[in-house]
N, C-alpha and C positions, 0 to 999 in steps of 0.2 A: 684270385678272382675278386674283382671292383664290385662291391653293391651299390645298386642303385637309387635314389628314392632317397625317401625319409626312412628310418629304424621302425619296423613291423611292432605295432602298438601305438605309436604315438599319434598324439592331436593335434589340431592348429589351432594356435594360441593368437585369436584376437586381439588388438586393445580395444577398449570401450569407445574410444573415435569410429572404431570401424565397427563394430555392434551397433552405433547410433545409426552409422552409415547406413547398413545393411538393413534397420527394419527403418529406414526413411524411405527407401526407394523402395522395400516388399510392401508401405503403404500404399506408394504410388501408382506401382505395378498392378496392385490389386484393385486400389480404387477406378483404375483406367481398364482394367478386366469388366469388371463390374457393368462401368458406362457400356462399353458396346458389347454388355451381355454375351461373355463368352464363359465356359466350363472353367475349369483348373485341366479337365481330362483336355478340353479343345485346343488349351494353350501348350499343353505336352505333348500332346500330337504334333503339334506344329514347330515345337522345337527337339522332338523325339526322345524326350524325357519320360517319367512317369507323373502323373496326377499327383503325388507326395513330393516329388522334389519340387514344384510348382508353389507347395503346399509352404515349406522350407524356406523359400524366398522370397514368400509373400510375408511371411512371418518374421526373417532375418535372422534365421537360425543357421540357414548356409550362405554364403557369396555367392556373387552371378558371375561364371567364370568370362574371364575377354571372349571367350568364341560363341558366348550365348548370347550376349551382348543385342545383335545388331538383329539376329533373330530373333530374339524375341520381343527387340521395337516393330517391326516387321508384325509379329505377331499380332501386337495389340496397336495395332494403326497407329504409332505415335508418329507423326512428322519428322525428320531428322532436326530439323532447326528446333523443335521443342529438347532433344535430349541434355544439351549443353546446357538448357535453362534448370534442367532439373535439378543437374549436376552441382550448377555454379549457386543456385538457390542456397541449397543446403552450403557451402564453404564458400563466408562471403572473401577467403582470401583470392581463391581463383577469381571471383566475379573480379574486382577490382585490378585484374593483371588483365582481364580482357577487357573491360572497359576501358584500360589505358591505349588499347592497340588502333 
């Protein structure tokens, strides 16, 4: 019998590039909560999470996995053409591969 998964116990081991990552954009997410005055509970709702895992990504304690991604721009009214600025803000190596295109 194949196991599946990771080994029962173990964590995900960050690097500090992605710990930066992760509480740059739970700024963001939170400051743009904020603007158009929504909950933590309203943003959960809407991405069918709980109010603590909300809590989690705003703070950059967890990653935002790719499937929460687009909903919970959706959620907080962000523009699509804003998310790229976000993104490429923060790692000016991507900015510069898109600005060459």
């Amino acid at each position: 019998m194949s196991t599946r998964g990771r080994p029962k116990g173990s964590v995900n081991v960050y690097e500090p590039r992605d710990l930066e990552r992760m509480k740059f954009l739970g700024k963001k997410y939170k400051r743009r909560r904020r603007q158009i005055k929504k909950t933590q509970t309203d943003i959960g709702n809407a991405l069918n999470v709980s109010f603590q895992q909300i809590q989690k990504y705003e703070q950059g304690k967890n990653a935002i996995s790719t499937l929460r991604i687009e909903p919970y721009r959706i959620a907080l009214k962000i523009p699509a053409h804003r998310v790229g600025y976000i993104v490429n803000k923060y790692n000016p190596k991507q900015r510069n591969i898109i600005c060459e295109v």
